[in-house]
C-alpha positions, 0 to 999 in steps of 0.5 A, a space after each residue: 391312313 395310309 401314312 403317318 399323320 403331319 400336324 404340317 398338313 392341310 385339311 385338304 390332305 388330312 380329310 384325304 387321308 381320312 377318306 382312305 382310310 379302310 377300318 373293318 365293318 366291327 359294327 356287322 360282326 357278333 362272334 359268339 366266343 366272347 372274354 376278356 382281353 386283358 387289356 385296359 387304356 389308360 386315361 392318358 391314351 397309354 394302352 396296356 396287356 397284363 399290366 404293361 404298355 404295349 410298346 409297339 405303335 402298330 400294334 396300338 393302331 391294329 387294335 384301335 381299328 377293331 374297337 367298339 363301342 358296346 350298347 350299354 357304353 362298354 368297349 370291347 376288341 372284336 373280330 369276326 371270330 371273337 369279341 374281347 372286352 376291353 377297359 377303357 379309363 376315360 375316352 379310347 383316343 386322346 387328341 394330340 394335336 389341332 390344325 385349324 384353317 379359315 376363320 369363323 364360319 368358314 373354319 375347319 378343325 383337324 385333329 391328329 390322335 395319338 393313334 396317328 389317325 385324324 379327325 375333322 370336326 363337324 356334324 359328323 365330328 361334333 367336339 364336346 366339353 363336359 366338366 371333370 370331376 375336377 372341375 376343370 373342362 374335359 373337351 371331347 372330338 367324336 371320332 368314329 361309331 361311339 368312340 371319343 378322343 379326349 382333347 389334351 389341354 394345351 390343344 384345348 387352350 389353343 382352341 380357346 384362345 382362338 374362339 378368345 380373338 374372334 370373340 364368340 359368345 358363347 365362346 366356341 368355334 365353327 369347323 365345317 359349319 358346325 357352332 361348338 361351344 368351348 365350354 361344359 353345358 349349364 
């Protein structure tokens, strides 16, 4: 995205943005010098080298743009020359915040990552709630060629309460013409 994300803006402007949006063709490269990276993200979204965060926002994004996700539900970093495998706590992206526009529907369900990028659920988009070894909902977005973004609680309650006031059952949303329940699968 060529600038930053604004919990603020339309979906019109976020699918813009989304649509500008120019990430490296990772799924065509297969270097052959493979290794580790020593690199993990935190199931908060925190990225870490050698056990420390990386504090720097525009390194996070560089690296979040050559993220993939391997066949076998590993993750690795890879460039044309190297393919470096990364540990990743639960999903690679957290949901931050949610934009929603239209009712019912007609709804449409913007969401702004931790990375700064965004995502509109949809076909493409599908949102998903497994249970947690907690017991508690775990609400997922997909966001791009296998890799998920978790949804924060407080943005999965403000999805909940909107599916409360309309009054779905099962409880859920539309965003782009898509039906996505709100709750774990029975």
């Amino acid at each position: 995205m060529s600038e930053p994300a604004d919990p603020t803006l339309s979906l019109d402007r976020l699918a813009a943005l989304i649509a500008e949006r120019k990430l490296p063709p990772v799924e065509k490269w297969n270097p052959e010098r493979c290794g580790p990276s020593d690199m993990r993200i935190a199931r908060d979204g925190t990225w870490f080298y050698q056990g420390s965060p990386i504090g720097r926002p525009a390194m996070v994004k560089l690296f979040s743009t050559v993220l993939r996700r391997e066949g076998d539900g590993s993750y690795v970093l890879v460039t044309p020359v190297e393919k470096l495998d990364i540990e990743v706590e639960d999903a690679p992206f957290i949901a931050t915040l949610m934009t929603s526009e239209g009712e019912g529907r007609q709804r449409r369900i913007g969401f702004t990552l931790n990375t700064g990028d965004a995502v509109i659920a949809g076909p493409d988009n599908p949102i998903r709630v497994e249970q947690g070894e907690d017991g508690d909902p775990r609400p997922y977005v997909h966001v791009r060629r296998g890799l998920d973004a978790l949804i924060v609680r407080s943005v999965y309650y403000e999805l909940a309460e909107i599916a409360i006031e309309e009054g779905s059952e099962p409880v859920g949303l539309w965003s782009k013409g898509e039906f996505f329940r709100l709750s774990p699968e029975a």
